[in-house]
C-alpha positions in Angstrom: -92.9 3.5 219.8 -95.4 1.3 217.8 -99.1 1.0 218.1 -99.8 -3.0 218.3 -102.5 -3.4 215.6 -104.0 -6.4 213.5 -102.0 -7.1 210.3 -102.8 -6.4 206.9 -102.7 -9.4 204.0 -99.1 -9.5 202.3 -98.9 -7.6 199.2 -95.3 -6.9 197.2 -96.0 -4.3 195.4 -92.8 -3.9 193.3 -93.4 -4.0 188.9 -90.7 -4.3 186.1 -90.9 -1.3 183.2 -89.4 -1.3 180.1 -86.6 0.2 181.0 -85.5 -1.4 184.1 -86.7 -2.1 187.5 -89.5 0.0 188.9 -91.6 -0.8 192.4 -94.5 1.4 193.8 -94.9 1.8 197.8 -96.2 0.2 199.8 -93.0 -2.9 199.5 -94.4 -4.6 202.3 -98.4 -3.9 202.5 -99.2 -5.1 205.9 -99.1 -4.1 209.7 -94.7 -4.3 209.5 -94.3 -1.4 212.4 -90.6 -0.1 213.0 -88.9 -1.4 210.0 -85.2 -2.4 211.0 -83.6 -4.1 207.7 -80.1 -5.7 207.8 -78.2 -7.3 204.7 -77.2 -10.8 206.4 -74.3 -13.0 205.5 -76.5 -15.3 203.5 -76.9 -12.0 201.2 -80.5 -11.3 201.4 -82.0 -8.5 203.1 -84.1 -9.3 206.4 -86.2 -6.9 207.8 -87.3 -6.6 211.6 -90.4 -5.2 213.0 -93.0 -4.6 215.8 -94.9 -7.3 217.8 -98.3 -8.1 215.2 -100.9 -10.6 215.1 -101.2 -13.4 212.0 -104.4 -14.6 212.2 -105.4 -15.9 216.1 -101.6 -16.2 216.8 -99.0 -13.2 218.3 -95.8 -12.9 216.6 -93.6 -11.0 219.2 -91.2 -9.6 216.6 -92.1 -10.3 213.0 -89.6 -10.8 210.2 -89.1 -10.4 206.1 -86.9 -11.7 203.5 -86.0 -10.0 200.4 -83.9 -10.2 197.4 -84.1 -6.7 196.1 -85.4 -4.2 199.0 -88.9 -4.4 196.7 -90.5 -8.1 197.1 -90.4 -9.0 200.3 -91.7 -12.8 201.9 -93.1 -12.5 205.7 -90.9 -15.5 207.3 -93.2 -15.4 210.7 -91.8 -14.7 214.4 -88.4 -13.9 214.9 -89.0 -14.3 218.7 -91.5 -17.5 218.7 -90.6 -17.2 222.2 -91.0 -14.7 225.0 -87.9 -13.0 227.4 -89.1 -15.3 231.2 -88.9 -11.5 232.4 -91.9 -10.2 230.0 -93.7 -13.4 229.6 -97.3 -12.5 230.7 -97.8 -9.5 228.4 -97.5 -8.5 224.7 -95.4 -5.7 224.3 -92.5 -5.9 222.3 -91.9 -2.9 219.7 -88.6 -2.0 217.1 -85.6 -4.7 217.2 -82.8 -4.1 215.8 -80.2 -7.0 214.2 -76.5 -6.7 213.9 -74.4 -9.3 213.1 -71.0 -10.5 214.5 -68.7 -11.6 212.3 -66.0 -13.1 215.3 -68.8 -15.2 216.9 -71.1 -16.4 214.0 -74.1 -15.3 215.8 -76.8 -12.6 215.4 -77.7 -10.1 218.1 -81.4 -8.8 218.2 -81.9 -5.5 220.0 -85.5 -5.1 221.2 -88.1 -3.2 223.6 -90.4 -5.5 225.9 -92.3 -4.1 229.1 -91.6 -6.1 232.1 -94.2 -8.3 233.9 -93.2 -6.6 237.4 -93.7 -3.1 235.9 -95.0 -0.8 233.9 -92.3 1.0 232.1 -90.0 -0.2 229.1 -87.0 -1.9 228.9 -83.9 -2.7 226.1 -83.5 -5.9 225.6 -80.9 -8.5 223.7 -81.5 -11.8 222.2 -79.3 -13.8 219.9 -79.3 -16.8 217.2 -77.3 -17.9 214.6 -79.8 -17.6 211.5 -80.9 -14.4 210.7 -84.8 -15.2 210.3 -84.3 -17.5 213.8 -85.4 -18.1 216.4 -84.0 -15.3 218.3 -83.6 -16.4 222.4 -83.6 -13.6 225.0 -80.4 -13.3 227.1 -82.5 -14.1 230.5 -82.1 -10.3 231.4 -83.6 -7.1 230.5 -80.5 -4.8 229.2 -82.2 -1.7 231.4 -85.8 -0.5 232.8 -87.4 2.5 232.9 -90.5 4.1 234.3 -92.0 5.4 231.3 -91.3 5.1 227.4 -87.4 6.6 227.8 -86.1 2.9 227.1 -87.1 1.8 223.6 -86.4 1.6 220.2 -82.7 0.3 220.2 -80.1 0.4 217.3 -76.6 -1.4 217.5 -74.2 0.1 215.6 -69.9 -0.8 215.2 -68.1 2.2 214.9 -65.9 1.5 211.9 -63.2 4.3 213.2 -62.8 3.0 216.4 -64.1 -0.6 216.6 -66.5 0.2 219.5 -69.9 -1.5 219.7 -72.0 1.4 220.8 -76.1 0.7 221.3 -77.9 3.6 220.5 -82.1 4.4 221.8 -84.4 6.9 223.4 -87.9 8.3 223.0 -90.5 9.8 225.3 -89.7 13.1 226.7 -85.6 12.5 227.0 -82.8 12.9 224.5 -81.3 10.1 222.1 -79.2 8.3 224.2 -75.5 6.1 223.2 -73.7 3.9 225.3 -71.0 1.4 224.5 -71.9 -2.5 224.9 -69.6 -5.4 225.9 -67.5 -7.0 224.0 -69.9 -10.4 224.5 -72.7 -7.9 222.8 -75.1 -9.1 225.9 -74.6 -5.9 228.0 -73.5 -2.6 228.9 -69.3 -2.3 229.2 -68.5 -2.3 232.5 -67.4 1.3 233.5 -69.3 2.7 230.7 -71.7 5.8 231.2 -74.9 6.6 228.3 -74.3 9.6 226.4 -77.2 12.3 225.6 -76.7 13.0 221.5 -80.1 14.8 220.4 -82.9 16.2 222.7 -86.5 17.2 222.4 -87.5 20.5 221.7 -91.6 21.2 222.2 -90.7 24.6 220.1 -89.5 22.7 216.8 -92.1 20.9 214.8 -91.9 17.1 214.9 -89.3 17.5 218.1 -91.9 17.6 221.3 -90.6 13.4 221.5 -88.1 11.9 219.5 -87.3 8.1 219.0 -86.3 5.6 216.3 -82.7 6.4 216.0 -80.8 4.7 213.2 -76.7 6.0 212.4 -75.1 5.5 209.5 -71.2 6.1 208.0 -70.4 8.0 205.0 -68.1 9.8 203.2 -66.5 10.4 207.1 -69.7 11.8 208.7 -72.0 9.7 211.3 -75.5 10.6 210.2 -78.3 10.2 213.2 -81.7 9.5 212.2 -84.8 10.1 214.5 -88.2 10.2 214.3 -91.1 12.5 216.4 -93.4 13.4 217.5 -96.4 10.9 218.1 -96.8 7.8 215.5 -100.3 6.7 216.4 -102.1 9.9 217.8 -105.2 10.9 215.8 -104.6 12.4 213.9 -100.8 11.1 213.3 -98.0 13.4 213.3 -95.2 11.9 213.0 -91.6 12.8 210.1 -88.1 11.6 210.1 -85.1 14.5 211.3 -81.6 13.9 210.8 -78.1 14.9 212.7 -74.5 14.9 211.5 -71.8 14.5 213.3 -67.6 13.6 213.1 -67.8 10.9 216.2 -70.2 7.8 216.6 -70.6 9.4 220.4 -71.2 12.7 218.9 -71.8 15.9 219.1 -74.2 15.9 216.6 -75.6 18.8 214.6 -79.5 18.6 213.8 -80.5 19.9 210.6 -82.7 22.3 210.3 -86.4 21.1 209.9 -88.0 17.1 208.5 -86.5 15.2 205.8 -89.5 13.2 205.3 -92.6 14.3 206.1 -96.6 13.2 205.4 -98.5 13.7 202.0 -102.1 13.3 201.8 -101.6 9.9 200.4 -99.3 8.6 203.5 -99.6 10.1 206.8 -97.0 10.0 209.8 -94.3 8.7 207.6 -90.9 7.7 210.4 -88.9 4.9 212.3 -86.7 4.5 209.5 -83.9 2.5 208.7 -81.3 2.8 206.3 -79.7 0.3 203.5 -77.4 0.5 200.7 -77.8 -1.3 197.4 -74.9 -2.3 195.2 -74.7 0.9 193.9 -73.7 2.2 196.7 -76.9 4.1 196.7 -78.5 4.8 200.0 -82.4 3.7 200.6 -84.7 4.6 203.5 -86.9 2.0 205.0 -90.0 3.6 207.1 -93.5 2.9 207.6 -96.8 5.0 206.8 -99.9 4.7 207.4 -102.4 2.5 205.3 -105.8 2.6 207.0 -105.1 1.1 210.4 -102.0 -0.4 209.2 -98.5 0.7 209.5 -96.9 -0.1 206.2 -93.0 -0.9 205.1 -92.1 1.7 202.5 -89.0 2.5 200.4 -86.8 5.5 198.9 -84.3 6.9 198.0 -81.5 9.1 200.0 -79.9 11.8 197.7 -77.1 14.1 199.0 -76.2 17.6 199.1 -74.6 19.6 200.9 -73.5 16.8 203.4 -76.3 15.7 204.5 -78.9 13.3 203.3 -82.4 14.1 202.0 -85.3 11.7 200.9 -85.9 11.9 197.0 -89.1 14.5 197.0 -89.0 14.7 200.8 -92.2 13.0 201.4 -93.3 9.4 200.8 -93.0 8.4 196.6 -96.6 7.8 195.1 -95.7 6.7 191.6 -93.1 4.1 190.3 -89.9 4.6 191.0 -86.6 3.5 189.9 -85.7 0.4 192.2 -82.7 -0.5 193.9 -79.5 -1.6 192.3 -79.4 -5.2 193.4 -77.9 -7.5 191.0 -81.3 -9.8 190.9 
């Protein structure tokens, strides 16, 4: 869930040292809620995020380009404009982009709040660019009555070929359910599944959201974020699960893989890429002032499971992805 806030002036942030590439975070030093980043046929990296506004105007989803995961170029609105079902208010948080090979088109996943009520709904828009413009499928995906509804991540099982949508926050579990083969709804017959739930004994676990899965090495890793992003003061880190199915069970390690430093507070909503390295790299925001910020690092494995490099947000220059540019 994403606080809507005004947006900070674009900075790349990313330097080259002697021996190779470095970068310093912030990557993307401006308002950039909810990172989502995809690596799009074209070959470039595009990153998704939170509703903003750019001077006098709204952008209803934003949207980067990158080369290298480090220098990043704001493109604009990725939704210039609004689902007819959300038209008369500005609230749509953390889209998510997959692409489908078959049809030639890209699917955005987002959260809007419906002009007839009050609670939050999935949504799905398509286009057949990656930067846009993204068009809303005429229909809200599903409603809620609170904040249960948001944050959605599509995901293709590569065991089973499934196209599952994954999403949850408020007091409810981390929810999966399998989408049509069209991409623009639910499979018919198909029931959600509860993966991880909220635990008001476990730090960071009173409300979880911001799921993001990932496959490696035979394991489905589950991402999530908790407990409030935008409370004052913030507290907010990123959890993971592991599991042998995309529909689970999955395992919560014990404890935060990323959690706040005194330099960048309420550090979560993550996304995950891979460089040509095959190296792993975690895409979040933190807090800058009264900005949410895109940052980078790196995901290092042991035992199984991934860990951020350090375990909380980098603060000096660090070794950049391998790219190729």
């Amino acid at each position: 869930m994403a606080a809507f806030l005004t947006s900070c002036a674009s900075a790349p942030q990313g330097e080259f040292g002697a021996a190779g590439k470095t970068y310093l975070n912030p990557v993307l030093d401006r308002d950039f809620p909810d990172p989502a980043v995809l690596k799009a046929a074209d070959g470039w990296f595009y990153a998704y995020a939170t509703q903003n506004i750019s001077g006098r105007k709204a952008l209803n989803i934003q949207v980067a380009r990158s080369r290298d995961l480090v220098h990043w170029d704001h493109l604009g609105d990725a939704l210039p404009v609004k689902a007819r079902w959300a038209a008369t208010k500005q609230h749509y948080w953390a889209p998510h982009v997959i692409y489908d090979g078959a049809r030639q088109r890209y699917f955005m996943y987002y959260s809007a709040e419906a002009d007839a009520a009050d609670g939050k709904c999935l949504a799905v828009a398509s286009s057949a660019e990656p930067g846009g413009p993204f068009v809303d499928s005429g229909n809200p995906l599903l409603c809620g009555e609170g904040i249960e509804n948001i944050d959605p991540m599509a995901f293709d099982d590569p065991k089973t070929g499934a196209r599952l949508l994954y999403w949850g926050s408020g007091a409810k579990p981390i929810k999966v359910r399998e989408l049509a083969p069209d991409r623009l709804g639910f499979l018919p017959g198909s029931s959600a599944v509860d993966l991880v739930f909220p635990d008001p004994s476990k730090k960071y676990q009173s409300l979880i959201e911001g799921a993001w899965v990932s496959y490696r090495d035979g394991s489905y890793y589950l991402y999530y974020s908790g407990d409030r992003c935008c409370a004052d003061p913030a507290r907010y880190a990123v959890m993971v699960a592991r599991g042998a199915a995309a529909l689970g069970p999955f395992k919560p390690l014990d404890g935060a893989i990323l959690e706040a430093n005194e330099t960048w507070p309420a550090p979560g909503h993550n996304s995950i890429a891979t460089d040509d390295a095959g190296d792993d790299w975690i895409i979040y925001d933190a807090y800058r002032g009264d900005a949410r910020v895109m940052m980078l690092d790196r995901i290092v494995y042991a035992d199984g499971w991934p860990r951020v490099a350090g375990g909380h947000p980098s603060t000096t220059p660090q070794a950049a992805p391998a790219t190729g540019r």
